[in-house]
Residue frames as a rotation matrix with the C-alpha (Angstrom) as fourth column:
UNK 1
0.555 0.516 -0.653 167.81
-0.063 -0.756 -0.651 -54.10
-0.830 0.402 -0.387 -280.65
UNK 2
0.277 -0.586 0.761 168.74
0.941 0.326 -0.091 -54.69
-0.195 0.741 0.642 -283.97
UNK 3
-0.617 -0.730 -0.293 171.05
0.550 -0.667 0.503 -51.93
-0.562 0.149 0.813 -285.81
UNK 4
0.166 0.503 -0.848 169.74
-0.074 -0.851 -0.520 -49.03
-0.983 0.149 -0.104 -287.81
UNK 5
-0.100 -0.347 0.933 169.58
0.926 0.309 0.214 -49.28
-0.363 0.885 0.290 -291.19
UNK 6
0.366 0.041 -0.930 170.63
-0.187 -0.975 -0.117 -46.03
-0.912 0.216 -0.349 -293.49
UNK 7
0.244 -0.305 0.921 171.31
0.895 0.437 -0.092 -45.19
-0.374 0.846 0.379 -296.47
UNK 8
-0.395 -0.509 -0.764 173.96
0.115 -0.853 0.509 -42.36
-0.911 0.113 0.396 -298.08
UNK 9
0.153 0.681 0.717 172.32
0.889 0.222 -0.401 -40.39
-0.432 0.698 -0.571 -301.08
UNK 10
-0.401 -0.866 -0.298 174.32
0.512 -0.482 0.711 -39.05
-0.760 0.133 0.636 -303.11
UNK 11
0.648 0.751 0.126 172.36
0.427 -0.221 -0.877 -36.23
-0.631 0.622 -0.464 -305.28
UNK 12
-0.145 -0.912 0.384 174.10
0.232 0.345 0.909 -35.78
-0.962 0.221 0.162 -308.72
UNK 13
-0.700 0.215 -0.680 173.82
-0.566 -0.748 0.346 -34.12
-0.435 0.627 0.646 -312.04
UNK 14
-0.814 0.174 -0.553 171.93
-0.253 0.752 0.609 -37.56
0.522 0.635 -0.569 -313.63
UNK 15
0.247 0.463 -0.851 170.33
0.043 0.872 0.487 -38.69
0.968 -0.157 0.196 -310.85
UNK 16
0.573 -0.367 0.733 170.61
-0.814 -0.158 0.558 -39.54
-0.089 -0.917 -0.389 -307.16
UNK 17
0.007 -0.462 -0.887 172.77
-0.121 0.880 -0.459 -42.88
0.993 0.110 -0.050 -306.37
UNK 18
0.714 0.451 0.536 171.81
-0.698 0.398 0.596 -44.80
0.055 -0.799 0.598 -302.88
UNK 19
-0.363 -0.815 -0.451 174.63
-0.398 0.573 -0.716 -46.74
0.843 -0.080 -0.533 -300.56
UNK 20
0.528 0.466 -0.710 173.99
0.462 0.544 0.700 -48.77
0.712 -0.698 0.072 -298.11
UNK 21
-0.066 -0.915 0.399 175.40
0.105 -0.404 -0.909 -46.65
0.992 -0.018 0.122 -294.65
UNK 22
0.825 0.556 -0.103 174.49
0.003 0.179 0.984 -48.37
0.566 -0.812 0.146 -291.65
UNK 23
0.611 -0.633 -0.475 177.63
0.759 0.298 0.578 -48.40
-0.225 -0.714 0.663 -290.42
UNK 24
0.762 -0.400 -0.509 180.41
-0.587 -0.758 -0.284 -45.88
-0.273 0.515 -0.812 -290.90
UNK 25
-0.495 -0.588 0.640 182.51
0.088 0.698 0.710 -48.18
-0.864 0.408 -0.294 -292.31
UNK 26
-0.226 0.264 0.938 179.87
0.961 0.219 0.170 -48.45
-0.161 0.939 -0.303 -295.23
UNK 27
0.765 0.167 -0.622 179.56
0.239 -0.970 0.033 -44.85
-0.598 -0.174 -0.782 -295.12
UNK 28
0.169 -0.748 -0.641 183.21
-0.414 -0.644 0.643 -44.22
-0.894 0.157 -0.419 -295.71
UNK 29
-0.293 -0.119 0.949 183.13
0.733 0.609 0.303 -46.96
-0.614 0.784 -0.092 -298.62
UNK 30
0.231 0.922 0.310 180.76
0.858 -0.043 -0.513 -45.28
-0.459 0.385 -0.801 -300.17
UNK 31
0.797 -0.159 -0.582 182.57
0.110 -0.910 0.399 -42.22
-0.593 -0.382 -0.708 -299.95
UNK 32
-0.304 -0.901 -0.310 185.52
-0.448 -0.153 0.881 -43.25
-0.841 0.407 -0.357 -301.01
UNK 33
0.005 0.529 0.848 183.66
0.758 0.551 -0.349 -45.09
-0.652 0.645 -0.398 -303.81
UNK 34
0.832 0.552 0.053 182.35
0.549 -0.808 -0.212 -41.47
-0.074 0.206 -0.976 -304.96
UNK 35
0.354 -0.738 -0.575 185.55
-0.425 -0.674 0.604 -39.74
-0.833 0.031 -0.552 -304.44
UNK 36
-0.489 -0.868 0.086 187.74
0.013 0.091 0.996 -41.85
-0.872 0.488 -0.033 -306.34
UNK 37
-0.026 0.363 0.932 185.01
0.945 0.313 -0.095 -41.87
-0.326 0.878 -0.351 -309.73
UNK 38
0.863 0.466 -0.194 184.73
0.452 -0.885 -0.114 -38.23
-0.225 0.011 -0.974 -309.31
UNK 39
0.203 -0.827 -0.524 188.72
-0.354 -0.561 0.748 -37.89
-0.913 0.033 -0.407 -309.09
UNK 40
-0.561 -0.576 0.595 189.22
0.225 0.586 0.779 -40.26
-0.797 0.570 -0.199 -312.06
UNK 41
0.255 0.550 0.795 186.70
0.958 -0.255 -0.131 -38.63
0.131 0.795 -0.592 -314.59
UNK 42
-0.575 -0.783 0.238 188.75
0.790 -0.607 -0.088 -35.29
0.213 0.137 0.967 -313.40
UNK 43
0.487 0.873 0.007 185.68
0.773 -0.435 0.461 -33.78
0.405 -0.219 -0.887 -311.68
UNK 44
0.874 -0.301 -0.381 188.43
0.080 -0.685 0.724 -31.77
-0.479 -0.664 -0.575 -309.27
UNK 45
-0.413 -0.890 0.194 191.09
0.901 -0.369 0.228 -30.86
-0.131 0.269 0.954 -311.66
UNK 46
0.470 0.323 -0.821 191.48
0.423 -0.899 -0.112 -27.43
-0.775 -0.295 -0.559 -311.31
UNK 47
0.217 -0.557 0.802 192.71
0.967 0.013 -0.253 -25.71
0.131 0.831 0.541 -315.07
UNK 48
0.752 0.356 0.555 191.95
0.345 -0.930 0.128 -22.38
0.562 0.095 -0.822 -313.75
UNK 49
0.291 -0.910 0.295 195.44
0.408 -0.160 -0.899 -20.04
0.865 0.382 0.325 -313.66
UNK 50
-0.132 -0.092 -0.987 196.61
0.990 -0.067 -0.126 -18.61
-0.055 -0.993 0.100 -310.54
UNK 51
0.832 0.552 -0.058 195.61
0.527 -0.819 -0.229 -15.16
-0.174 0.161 -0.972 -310.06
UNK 52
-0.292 -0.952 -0.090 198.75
0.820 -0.201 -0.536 -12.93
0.492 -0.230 0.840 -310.94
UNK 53
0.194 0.237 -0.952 199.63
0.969 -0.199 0.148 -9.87
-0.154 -0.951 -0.268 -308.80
UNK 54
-0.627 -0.549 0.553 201.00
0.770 -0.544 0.332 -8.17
0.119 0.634 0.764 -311.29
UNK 55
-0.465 0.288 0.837 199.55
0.044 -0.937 0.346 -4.44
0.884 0.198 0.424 -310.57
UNK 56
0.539 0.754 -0.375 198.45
0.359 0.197 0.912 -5.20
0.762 -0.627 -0.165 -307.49
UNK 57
0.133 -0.363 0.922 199.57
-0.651 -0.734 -0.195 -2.56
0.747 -0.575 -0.334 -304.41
UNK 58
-0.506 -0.355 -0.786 200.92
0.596 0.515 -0.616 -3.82
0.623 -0.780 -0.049 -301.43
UNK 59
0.122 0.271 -0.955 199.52
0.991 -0.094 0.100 -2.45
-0.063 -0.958 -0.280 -298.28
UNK 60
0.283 -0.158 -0.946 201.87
0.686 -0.656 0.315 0.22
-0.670 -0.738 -0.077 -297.95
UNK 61
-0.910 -0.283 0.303 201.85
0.378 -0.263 0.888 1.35
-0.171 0.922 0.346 -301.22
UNK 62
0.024 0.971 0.238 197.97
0.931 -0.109 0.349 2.01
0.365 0.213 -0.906 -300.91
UNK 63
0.734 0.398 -0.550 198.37
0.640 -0.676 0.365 4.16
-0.227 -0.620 -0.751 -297.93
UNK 64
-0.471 -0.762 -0.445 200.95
0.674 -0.636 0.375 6.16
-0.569 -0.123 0.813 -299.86
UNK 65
-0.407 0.330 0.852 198.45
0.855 -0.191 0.483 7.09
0.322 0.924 -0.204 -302.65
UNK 66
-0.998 -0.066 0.006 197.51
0.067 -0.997 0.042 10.95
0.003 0.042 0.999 -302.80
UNK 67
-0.664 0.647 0.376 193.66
-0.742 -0.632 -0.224 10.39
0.093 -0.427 0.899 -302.47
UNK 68
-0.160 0.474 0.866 191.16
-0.635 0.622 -0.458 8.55
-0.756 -0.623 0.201 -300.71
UNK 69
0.593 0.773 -0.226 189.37
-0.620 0.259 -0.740 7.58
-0.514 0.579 0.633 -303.84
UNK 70
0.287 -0.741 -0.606 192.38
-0.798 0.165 -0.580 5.92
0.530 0.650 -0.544 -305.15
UNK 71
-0.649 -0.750 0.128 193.21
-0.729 0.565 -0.386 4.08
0.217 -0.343 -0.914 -302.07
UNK 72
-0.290 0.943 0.164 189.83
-0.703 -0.094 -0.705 2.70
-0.649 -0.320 0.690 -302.13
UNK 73
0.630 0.281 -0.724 189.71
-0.775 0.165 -0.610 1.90
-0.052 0.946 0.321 -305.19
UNK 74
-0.061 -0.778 -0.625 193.39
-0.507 0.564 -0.652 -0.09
0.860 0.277 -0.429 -305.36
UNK 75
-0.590 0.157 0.792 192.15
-0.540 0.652 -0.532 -1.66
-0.600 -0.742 -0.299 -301.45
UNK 76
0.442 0.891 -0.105 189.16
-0.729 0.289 -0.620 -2.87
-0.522 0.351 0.778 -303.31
UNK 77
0.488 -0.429 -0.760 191.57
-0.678 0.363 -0.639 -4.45
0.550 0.827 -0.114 -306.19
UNK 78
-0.574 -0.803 0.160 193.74
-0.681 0.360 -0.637 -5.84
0.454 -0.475 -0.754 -303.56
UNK 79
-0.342 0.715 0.610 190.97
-0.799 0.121 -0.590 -7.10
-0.495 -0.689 0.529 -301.77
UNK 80
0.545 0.837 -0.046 189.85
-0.718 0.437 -0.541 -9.16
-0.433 0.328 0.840 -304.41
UNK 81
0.042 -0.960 -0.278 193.22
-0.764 0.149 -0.628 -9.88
0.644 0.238 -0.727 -305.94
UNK 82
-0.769 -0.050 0.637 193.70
-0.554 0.549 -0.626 -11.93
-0.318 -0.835 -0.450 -301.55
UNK 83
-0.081 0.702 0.708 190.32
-0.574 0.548 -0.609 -13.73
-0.815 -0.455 0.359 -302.46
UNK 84
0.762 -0.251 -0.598 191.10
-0.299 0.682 -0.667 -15.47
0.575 0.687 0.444 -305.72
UNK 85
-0.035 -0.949 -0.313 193.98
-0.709 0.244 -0.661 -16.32
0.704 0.199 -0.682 -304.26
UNK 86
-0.467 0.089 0.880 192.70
-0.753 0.482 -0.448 -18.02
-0.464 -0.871 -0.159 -301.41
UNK 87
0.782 0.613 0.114 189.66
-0.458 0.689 -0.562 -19.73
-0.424 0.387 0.819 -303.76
UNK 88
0.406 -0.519 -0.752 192.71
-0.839 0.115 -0.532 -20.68
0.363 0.847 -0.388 -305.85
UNK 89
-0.416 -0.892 0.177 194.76
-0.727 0.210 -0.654 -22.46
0.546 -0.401 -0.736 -303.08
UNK 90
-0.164 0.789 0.592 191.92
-0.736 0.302 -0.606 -24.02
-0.657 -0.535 0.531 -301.50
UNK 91
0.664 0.568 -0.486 191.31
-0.737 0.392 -0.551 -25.76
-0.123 0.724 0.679 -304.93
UNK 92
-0.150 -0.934 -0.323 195.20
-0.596 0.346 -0.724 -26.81
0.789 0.084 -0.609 -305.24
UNK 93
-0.499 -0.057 0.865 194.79
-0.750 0.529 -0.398 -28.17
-0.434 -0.847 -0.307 -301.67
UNK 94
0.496 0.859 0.126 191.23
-0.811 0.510 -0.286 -30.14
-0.310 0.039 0.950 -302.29
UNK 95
0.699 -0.215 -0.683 193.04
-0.658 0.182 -0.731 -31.32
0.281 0.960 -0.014 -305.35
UNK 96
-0.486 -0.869 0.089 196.30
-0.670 0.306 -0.676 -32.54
0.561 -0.388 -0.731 -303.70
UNK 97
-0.551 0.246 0.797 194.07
-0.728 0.325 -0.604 -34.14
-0.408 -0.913 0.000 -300.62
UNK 98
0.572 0.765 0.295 191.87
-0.655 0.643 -0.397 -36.14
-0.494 0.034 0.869 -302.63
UNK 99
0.653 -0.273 -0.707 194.29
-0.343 0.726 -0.597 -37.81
0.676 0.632 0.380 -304.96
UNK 100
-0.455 -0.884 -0.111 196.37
-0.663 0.419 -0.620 -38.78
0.595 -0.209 -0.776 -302.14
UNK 101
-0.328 0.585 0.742 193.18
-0.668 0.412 -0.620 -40.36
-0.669 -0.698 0.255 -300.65
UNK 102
0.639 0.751 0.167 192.50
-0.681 0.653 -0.331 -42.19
-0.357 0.098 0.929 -303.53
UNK 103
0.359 -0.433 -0.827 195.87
-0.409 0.723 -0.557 -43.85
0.839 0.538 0.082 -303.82
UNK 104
-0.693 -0.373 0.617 195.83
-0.681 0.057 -0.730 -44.54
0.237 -0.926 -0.294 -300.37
UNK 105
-0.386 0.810 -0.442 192.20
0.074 0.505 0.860 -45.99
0.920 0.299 -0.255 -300.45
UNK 106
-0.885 0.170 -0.434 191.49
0.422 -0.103 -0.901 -44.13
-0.198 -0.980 0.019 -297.24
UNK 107
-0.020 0.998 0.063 187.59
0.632 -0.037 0.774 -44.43
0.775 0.055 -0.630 -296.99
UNK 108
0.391 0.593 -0.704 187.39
0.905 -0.386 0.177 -42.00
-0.167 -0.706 -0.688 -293.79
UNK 109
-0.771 -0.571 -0.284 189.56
0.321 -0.732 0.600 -39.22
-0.551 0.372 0.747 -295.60
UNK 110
-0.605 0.664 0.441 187.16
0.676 0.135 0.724 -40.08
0.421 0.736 -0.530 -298.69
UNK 111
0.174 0.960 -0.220 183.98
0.975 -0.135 0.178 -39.04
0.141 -0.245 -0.959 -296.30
UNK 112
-0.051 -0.401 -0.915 185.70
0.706 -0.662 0.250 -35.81
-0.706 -0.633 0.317 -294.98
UNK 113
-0.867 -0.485 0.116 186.30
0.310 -0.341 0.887 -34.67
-0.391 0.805 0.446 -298.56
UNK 114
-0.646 0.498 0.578 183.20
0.493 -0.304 0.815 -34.94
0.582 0.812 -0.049 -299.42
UNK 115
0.135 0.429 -0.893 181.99
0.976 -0.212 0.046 -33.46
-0.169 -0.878 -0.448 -296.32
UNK 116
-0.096 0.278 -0.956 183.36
0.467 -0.835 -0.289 -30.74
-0.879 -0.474 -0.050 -297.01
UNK 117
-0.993 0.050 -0.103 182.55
-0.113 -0.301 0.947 -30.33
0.016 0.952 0.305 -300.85
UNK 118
-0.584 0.808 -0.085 178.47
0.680 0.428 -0.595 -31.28
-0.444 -0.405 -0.799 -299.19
UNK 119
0.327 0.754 -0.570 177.37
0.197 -0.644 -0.739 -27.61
-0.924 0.130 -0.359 -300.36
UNK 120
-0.773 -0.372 -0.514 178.90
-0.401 -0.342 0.850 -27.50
-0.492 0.863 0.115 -304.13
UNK 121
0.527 0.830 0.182 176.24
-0.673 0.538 -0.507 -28.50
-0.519 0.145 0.843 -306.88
UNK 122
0.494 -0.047 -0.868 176.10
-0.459 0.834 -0.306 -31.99
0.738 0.550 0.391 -307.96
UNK 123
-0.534 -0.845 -0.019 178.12
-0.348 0.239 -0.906 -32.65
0.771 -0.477 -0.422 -304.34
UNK 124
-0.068 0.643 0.763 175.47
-0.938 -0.301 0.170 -33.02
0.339 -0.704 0.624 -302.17
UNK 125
-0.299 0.602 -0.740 174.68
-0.215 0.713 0.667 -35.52
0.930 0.359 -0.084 -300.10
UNK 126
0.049 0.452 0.890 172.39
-0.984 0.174 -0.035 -37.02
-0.171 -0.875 0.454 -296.67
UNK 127
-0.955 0.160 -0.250 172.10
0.238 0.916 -0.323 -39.83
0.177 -0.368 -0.913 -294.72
UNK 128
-0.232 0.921 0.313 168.70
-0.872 -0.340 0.352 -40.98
0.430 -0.191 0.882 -294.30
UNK 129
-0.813 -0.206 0.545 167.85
-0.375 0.901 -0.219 -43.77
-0.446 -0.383 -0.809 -291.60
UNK 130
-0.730 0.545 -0.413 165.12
-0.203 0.404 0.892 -46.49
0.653 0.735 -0.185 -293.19
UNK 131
-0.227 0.728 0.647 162.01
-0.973 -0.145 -0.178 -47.13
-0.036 -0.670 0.741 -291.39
UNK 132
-0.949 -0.255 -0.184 160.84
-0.240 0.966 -0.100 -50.71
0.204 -0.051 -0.978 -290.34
UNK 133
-0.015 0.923 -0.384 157.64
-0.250 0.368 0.896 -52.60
0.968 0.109 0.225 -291.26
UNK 134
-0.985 -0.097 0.145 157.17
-0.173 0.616 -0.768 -53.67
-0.015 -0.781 -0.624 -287.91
């Protein structure tokens, strides 16, 4: 039985772009192919500042506040305050992980990355296996 032929299709702001990914080996090429044009045209620098905390309550500082509506309000702030910071750190990570994959030239890192960048737009991409004339 001969092997399966696929192909990775990568869907992009221009255009799709089509790799050959019968194997994972050519998979992860591909991948790392994609990663390292995407790091080197600075697709995943991140300019955006770290949130600061400045005014932001601590825990116990909420629950000291004199009325609900207040601690509500400054949980809410705090609340949001913890989720930039996470989107932030996440980004720093990505960042950090991919350029050491592309001076490493580790194609199965490569695939991971973009595995998990699969639902951003312009990130997308599927395997699709080819069909045979038979």
């Amino acid at each position: 039985m001969l092997p399966v032929k696929s192909i990775i299709i990568f869907q992009e702001k221009y255009g799709d772009r089509y790799f050959d990914a019968s194997t994972s080996e050519s998979t992860n090429a591909a991948c790392l192919v994609i990663l390292k044009e995407r790091f080197n045209s600075h697709w995943y620098d991140y300019s955006r500042q770290e949130p600061s905390d400045k005014n932001i309550l601590s825990e116990e500082q909420i629950a000291q506040l004199p009325t609900e509506n207040l601690k509500t309000q400054e949980l809410s702030k705090r609340k949001d305050y913890l989720r930039e910071l996470r989107y932030y750190q996440n980004e720093i990570n990505f960042y950090e992980r991919a350029k050491i994959t592309v001076e490493t030239n580790n194609p199965k890192t490569a695939y991971q990355l973009l595995l998990e960048r699969n639902d951003g737009e312009y990130e997308g991409f599927e395997i699709e296996n080819l069909e045979e004339a038979n």
